[in-house]
C-alpha positions as CSV (number, residue, x, y, z in Angstrom):
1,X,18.4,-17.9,-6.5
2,X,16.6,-14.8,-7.9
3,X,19.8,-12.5,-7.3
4,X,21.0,-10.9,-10.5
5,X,24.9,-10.4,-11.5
6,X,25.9,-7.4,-12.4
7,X,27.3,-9.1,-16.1
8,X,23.8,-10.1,-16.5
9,X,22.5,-6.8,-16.2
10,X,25.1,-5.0,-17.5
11,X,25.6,-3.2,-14.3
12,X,29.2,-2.2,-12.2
13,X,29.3,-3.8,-9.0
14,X,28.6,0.0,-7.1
15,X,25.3,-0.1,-9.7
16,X,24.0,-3.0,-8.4
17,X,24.8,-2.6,-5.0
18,X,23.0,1.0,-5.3
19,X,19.7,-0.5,-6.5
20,X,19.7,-3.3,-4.5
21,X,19.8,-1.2,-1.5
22,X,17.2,1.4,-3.2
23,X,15.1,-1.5,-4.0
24,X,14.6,-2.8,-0.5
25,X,14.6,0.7,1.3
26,X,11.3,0.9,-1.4
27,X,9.6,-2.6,-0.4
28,X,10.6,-1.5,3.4
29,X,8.6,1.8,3.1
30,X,5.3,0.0,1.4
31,X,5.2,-2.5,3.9
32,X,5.4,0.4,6.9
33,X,3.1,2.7,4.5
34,X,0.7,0.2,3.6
35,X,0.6,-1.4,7.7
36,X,0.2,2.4,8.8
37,X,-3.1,2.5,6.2
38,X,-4.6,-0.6,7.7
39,X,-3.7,-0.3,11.0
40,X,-5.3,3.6,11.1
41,X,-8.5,1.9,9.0
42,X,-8.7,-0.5,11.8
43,X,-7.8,1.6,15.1
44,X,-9.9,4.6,14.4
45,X,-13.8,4.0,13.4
46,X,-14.3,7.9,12.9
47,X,-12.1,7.5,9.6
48,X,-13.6,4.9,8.2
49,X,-15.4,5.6,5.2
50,X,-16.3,3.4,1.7
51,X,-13.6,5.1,-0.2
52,X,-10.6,4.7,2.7
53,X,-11.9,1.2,2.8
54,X,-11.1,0.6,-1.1
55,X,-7.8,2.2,-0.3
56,X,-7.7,-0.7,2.4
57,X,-8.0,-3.4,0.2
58,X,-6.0,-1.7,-2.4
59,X,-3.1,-1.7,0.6
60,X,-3.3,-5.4,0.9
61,X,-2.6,-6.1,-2.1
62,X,0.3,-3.2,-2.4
63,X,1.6,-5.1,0.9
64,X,2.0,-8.4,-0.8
65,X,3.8,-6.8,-4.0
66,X,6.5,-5.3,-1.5
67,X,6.9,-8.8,0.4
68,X,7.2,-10.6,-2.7
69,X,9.5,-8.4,-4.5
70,X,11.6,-8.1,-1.2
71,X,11.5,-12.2,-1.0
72,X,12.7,-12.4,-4.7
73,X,15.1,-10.0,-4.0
74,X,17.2,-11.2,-0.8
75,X,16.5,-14.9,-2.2
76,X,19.3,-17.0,-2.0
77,X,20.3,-20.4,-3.0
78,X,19.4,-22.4,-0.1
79,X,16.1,-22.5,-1.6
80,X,14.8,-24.9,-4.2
81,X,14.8,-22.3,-7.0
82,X,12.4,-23.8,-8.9
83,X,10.1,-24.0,-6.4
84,X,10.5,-20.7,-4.2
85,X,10.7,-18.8,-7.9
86,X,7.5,-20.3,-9.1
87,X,6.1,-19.5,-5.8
88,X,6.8,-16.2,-5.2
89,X,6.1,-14.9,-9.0
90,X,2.7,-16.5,-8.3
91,X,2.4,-14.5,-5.3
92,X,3.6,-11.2,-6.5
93,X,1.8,-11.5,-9.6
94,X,-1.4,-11.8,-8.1
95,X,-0.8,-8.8,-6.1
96,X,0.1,-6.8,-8.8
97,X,-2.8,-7.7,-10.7
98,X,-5.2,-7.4,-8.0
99,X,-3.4,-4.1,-7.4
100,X,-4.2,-2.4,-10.9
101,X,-7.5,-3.5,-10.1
102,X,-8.2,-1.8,-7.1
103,X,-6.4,1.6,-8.6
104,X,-8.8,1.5,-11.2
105,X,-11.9,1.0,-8.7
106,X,-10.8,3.8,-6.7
107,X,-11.1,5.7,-9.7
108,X,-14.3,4.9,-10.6
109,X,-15.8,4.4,-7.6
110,X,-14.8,8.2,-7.0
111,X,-16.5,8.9,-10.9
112,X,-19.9,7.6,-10.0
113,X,-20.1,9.4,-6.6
114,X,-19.0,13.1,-8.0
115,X,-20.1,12.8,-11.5
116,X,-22.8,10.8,-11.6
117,X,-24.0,12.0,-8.3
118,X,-24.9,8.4,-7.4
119,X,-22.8,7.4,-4.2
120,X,-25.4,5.0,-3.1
121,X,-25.0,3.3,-6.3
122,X,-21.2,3.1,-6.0
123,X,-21.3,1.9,-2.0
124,X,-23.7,-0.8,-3.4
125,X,-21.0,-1.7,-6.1
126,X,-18.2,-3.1,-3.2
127,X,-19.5,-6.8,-3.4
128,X,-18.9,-6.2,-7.2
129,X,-15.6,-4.6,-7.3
130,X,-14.5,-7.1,-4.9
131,X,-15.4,-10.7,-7.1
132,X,-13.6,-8.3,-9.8
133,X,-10.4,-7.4,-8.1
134,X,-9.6,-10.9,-6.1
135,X,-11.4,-13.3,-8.3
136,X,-10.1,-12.2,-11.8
137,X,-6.5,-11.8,-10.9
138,X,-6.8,-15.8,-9.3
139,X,-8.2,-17.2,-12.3
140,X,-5.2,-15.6,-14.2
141,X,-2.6,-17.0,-11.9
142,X,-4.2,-19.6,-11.6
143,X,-4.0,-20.3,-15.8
144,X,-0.2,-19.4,-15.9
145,X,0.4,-21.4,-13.1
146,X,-1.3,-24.7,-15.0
147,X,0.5,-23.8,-17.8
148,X,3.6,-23.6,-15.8
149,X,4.7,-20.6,-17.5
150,X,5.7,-18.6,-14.1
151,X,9.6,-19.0,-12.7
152,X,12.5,-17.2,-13.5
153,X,12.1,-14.6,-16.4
154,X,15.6,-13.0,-18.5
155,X,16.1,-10.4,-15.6
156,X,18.4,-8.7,-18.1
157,X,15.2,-7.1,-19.6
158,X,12.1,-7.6,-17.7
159,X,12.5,-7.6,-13.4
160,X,15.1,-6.5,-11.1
161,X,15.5,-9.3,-8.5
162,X,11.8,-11.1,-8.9
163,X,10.8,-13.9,-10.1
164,X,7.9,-13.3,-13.1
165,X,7.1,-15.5,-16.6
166,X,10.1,-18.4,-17.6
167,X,12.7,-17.1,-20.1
168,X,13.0,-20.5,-21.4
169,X,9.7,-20.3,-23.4
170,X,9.3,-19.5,-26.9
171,X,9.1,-15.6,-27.8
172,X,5.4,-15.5,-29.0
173,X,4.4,-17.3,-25.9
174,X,6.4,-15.5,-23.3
175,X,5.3,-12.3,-24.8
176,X,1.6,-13.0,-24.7
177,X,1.7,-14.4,-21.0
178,X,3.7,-11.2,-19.4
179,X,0.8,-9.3,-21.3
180,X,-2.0,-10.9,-19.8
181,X,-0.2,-11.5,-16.4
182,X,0.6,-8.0,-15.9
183,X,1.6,-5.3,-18.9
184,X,-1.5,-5.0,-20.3
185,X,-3.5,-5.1,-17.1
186,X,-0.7,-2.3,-16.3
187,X,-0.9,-0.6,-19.3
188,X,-5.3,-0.7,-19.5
189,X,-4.9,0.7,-15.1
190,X,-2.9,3.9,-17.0
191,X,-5.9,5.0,-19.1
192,X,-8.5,3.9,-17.3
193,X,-7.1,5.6,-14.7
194,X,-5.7,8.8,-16.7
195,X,-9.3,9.1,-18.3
196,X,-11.4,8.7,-15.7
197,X,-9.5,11.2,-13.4
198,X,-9.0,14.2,-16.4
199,X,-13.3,13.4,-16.6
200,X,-13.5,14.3,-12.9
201,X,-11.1,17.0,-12.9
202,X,-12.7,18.7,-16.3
203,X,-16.2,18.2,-14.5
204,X,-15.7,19.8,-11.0
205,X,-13.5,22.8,-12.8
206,X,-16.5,23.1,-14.8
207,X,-19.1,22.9,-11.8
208,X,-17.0,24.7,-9.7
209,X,-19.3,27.6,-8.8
210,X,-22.2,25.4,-8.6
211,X,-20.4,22.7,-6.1
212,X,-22.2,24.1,-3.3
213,X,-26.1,23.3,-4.8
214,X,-24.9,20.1,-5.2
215,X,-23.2,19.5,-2.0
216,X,-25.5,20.9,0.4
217,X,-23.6,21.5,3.3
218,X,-20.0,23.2,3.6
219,X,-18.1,20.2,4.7
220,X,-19.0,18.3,1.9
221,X,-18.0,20.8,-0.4
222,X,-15.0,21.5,1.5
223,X,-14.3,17.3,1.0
224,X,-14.7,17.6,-2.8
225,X,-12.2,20.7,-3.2
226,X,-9.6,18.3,-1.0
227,X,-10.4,15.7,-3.4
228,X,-9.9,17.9,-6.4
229,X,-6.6,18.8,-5.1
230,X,-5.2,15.3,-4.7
231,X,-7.4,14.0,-7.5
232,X,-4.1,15.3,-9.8
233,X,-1.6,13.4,-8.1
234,X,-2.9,10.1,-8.2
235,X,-2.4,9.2,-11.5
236,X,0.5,11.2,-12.0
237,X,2.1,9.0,-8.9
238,X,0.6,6.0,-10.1
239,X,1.9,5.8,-13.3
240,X,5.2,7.7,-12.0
241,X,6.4,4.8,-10.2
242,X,5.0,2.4,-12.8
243,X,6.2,3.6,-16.0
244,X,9.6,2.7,-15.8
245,X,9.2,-1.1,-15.6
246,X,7.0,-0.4,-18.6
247,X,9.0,1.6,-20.6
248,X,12.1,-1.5,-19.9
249,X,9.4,-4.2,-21.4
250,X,8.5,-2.2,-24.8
251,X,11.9,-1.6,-24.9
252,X,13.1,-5.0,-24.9
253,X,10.6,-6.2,-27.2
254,X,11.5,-3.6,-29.7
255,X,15.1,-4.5,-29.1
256,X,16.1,-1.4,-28.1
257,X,17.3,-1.8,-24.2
258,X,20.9,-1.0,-24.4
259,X,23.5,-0.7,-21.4
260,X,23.5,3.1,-21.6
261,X,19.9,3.0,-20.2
262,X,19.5,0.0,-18.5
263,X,21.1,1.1,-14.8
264,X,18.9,3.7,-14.9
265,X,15.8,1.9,-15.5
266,X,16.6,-0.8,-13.6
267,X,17.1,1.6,-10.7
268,X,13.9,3.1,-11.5
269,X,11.4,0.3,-11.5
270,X,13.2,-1.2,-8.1
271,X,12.0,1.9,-6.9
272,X,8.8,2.2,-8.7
273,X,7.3,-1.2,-8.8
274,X,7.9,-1.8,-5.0
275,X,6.5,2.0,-4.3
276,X,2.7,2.7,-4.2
277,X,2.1,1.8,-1.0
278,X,4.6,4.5,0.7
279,X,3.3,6.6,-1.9
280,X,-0.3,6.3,-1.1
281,X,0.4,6.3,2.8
282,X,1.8,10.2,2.1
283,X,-0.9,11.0,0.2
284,X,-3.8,9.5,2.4
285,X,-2.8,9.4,5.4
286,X,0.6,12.3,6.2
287,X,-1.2,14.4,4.0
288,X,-4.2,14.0,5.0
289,X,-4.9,16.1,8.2
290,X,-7.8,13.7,10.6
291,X,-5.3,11.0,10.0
292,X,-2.0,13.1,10.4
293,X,-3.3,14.7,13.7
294,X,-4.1,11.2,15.0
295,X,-0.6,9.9,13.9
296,X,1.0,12.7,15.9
297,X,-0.8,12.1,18.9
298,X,-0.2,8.2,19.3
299,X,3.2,8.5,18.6
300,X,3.1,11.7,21.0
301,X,1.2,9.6,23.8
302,X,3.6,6.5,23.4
303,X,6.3,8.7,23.6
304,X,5.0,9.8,27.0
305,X,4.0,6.2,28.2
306,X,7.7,5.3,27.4
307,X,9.2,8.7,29.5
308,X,7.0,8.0,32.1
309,X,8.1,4.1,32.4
310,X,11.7,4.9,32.0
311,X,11.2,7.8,35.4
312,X,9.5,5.3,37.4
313,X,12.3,2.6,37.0
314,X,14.7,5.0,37.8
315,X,12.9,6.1,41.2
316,X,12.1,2.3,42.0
317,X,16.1,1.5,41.7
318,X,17.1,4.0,43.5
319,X,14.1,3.4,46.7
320,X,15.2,0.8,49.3
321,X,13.1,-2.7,49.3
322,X,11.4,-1.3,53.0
323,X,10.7,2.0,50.9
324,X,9.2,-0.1,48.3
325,X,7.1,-2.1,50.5
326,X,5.8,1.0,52.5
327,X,4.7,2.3,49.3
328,X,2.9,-0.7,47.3
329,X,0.7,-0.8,51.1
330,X,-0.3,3.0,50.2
331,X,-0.8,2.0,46.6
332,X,-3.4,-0.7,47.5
333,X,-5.5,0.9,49.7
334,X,-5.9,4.5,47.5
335,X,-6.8,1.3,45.0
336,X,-9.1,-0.1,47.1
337,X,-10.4,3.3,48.3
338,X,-10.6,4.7,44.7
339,X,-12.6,1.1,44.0
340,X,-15.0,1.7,46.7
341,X,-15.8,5.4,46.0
342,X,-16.5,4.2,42.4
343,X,-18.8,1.7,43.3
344,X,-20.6,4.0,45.3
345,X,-20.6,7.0,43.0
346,X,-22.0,4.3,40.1
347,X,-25.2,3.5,43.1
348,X,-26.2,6.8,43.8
349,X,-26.0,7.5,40.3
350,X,-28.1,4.5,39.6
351,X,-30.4,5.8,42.4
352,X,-31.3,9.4,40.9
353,X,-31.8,7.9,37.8
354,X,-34.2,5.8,38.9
């Protein structure tokens, strides 16, 4: 259904094959990436904060991009195409929408609280930023979908595997419905983003020997040098992975998309588009050491539980049933022991308190 031939991207068969596979390895890493954000959000209250919860939301809607692009990728033709394509570009449009949104929130959000010194102002913003970041991006699907302007787009130039805006429309109109539906949103999330993180980068360089007068204790000044250090590389990522599907639309429009350039692109944005949420799982949560030492434990205690399991039905194989017997009899009364002592540690307890 949404697969591409390799004539009609001018790609050899080992080409195709090669960013197929990329492609998926990419949506598979943002769904684990962006389930290991919102899983770590939800598991561990001592993490939580306003700006991890952004990166939540931002998570969701990385989640869905990954899904969809995976869906449009491995579709087939057992599906309705017109129906499945129309479905999942309104899906994965949304989500990239609501996506730039939320990367350019984080970015402000951050702004207001270091620069402008006003973190209460920016918690109280969240009701706002969400109405922007959901609601905005609905009413724009929303319009293309009444105008019936999403389906299959001329993969040749524009998507790798995903459905986006019909290639069956007139030029002008096309053109000005992948603009608002997603390229200029994209490009407007670059320089928003670029800008407001060169502002807080410039200002705490600047401010760097006063951090401490206006942080007043050492952890928080220790949290804005940590901040400083990733604030470089999350616009460089962001518009890493994004530029390449970018750079394949103004080249098409300008007609200058030619097969020399095109695997390599095509490659590129498989990789890219599908990307931010493995990307921002590295840089929130691997790199970030609270998260990373809690990672390592779970999978440490799991890895425990499991060695532990795996001993015991080894010994319970190898013990006779009478064995067995005599030993679940032992079990129950250290239970019911162990039960008894509680209840009457808990009174006596109870008593000296009282």
């Amino acid at each position: 259904m949404t697969a591409i031939s390799s004539n009609s991207s001018n790609m050899t068969s080992g080409e195709e094959l090669a960013a197929r596979v990329l492609l998926l390895t990419s949506c598979s890493l943002s769904l684990i990436g962006t389930t290991t954000i919102i899983t770590t959000y939800v598991i561990w209250p001592k993490i939580r904060s306003v700006a991890r919860q952004l990166l939540v939301f931002l998570s969701v809607a990385d989640f869905l991009v990954a899904a969809g692009n995976a869906a449009g990728t491995i579709g087939n033709g057992d599906h309705d195409a017109g129906l499945f394509c129309k479905l999942q570009s309104t899906v994965t449009t949304f989500a990239n929408l609501c996506s730039f949104f939320w990367t350019v929130v984080i970015a402000s959000y951050i702004f207001i609280s270091i620069v402008l010194h006003r973190s209460d102002v920016a918690r109280n913003l969240v009701p706002v930023y969400h109405m922007i970041c959901w609601i905005i991006p609905a009413a724009i699907v929303a319009a293309a979908f009444i105008a019936d302007v999403l389906g299959m787009p001329d993969t040749n130039k524009y998507t790798y595997g995903w459905c986006w805006i019909r290639s069956d429309l007139n030029v002008h109109k096309m053109r000005m419905w992948m603009l608002v539906t997603g390229k200029g949103w994209e490009v407007g999330a670059y320089i928003v983003t670029l800008v407001l993180y060169m502002i807080i980068k410039c200002y705490l360089w600047i401010n760097k020997h006063t951090t401490h007068a206006h942080f007043q204790t050492a952890p928080e000044a220790a949290t804005v040098q940590r901040i400083n250090r990733k604030m470089t590389l999350v616009p460089i990522i962001f518009i890493c992975l994004r530029i390449w599907g970018t750079i394949r639309f103004f080249l098409s429009q300008a007609n200058h998309l030619n097969a020399a350039t095109q695997p390599a692109l095509i490659i590129l944005q498989g990789i890219g588009d599908s990307g931010q949420g493995w990307a921002n799982c590295i840089l929130f949560c691997l790199l970030n050491y609270r998260v990373r030492e809690r990672l390592k434990k779970a999978c440490f205690n799991c890895l425990c539980c499991q060695c532990v399991c795996d001993d015991n039905e080894e010994e319970r194989q190898q013990l006779d049933p009478q064995r067995v017997n005599s030993l679940r009899s032992v079990y129950s009364r250290v239970d019911d022991l162990s039960t008894e002592s509680s209840v009457n540690e808990t009174q006596a307890y109870a008593h000296s308190d009282a």
